[in-house]
C-alpha positions as CSV (number, residue, x, y, z in Angstrom):
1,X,55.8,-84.1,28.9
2,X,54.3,-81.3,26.5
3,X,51.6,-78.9,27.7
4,X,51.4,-76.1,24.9
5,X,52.0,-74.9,21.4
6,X,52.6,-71.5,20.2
7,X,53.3,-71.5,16.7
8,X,55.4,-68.8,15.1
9,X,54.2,-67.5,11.9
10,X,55.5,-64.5,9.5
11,X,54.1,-61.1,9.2
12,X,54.9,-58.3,6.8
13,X,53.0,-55.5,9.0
14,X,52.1,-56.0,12.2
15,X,49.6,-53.2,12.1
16,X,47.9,-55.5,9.3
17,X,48.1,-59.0,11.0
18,X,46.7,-56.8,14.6
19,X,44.0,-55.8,12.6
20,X,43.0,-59.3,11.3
21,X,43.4,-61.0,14.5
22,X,42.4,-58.8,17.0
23,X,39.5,-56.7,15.3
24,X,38.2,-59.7,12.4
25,X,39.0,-63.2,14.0
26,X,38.3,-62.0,17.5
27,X,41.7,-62.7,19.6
28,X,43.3,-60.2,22.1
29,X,46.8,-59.0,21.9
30,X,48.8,-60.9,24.8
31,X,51.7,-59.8,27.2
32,X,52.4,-56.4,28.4
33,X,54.8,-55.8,26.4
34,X,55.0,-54.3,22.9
35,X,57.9,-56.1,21.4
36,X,59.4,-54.6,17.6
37,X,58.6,-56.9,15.1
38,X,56.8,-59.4,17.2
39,X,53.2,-60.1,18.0
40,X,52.0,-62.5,20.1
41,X,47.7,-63.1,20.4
42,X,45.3,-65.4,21.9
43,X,41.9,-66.9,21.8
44,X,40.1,-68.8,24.8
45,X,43.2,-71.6,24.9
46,X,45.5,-70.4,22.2
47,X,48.2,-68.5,21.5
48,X,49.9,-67.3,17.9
49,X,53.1,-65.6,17.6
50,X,53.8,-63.6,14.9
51,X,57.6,-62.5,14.0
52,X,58.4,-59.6,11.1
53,X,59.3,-60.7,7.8
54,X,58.8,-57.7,5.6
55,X,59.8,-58.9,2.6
56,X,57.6,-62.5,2.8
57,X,56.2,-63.3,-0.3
58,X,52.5,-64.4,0.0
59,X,52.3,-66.6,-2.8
60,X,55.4,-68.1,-1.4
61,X,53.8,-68.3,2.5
62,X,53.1,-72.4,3.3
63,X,52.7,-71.4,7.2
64,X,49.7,-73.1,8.1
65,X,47.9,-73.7,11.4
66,X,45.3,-76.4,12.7
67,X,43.0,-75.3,15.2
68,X,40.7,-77.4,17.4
69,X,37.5,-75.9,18.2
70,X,34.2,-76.5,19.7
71,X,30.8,-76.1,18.3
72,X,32.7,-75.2,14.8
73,X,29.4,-74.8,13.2
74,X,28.5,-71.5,15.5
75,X,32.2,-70.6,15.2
76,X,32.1,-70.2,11.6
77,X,28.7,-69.1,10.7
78,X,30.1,-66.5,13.7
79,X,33.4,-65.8,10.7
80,X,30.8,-65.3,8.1
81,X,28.6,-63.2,9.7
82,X,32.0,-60.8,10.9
83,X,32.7,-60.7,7.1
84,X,35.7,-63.0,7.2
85,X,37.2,-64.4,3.7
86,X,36.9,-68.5,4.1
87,X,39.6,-69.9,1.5
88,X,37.7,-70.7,-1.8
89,X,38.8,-74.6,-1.2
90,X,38.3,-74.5,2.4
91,X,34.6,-74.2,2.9
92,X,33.2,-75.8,5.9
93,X,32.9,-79.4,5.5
94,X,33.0,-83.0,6.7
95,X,36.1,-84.5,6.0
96,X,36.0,-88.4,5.5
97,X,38.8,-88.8,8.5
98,X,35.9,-87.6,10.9
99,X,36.4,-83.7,11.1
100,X,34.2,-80.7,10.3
101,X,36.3,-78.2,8.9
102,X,37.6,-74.8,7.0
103,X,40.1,-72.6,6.6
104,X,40.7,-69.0,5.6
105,X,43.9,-67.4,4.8
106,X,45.3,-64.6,6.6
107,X,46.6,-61.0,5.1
108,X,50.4,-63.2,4.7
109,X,48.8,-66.4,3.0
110,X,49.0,-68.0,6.5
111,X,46.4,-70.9,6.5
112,X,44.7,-71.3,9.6
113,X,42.7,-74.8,9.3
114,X,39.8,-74.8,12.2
115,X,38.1,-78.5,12.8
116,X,35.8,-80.5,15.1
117,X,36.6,-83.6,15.7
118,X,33.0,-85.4,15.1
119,X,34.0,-88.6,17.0
């Protein structure tokens, strides 16, 4: 049986990628210990592992994310308000398969996808 996801993403700096997640999106850094080259955070139910890739390409970055959230519509006029980037093609919608959603890239190009399922 399968209880939880973690998914592992690249980072180039992990000062940068702290920064985004902890002090603009609102997660807290998780574990005890400060592991070289790694970063693990988390949010209410979530967790996101991030391992070092210094010499990632952004434009060349397809690590993407979906996120399931409650009350998306507080959760991203929340984003806005914290002066968060949403991805110019990711805007918040509703999508005809019966999901509110939008996206915003990360300082790698990692798309994290956030939706409500409306059903």
């Amino acid at each position: 049986m399968l209880t939880e996801i973690s998914p592992k993403l690249p980072m180039r700096s992990k000062a940068k990628t702290k920064d985004y997640y902890l002090d603009k999106l609102g997660f807290h850094e998780f574990g005890s210990t400060d592991f070289e080259g790694y970063l693990m955070v988390s949010k209410d139910k979530i967790q996101l592992h991030f391992f070092e890739f210094k010499t990632l390409d952004p434009v060349q970055n397809y690590g993407q994310v979906y996120i399931r959230v409650d009350n998306i519509d507080s959760f991203f006029q929340d984003l806005v308000n914290r002066g968060i980037s949403i991805h110019p093609n990711g805007h918040l919608q509703t999508k005809p398969w019966g999901q509110r959603e939008f996206s915003v890239l990360d300082p790698d190009s990692n798309l994290l996808t956030f939706g409500q399922s409306l059903g």
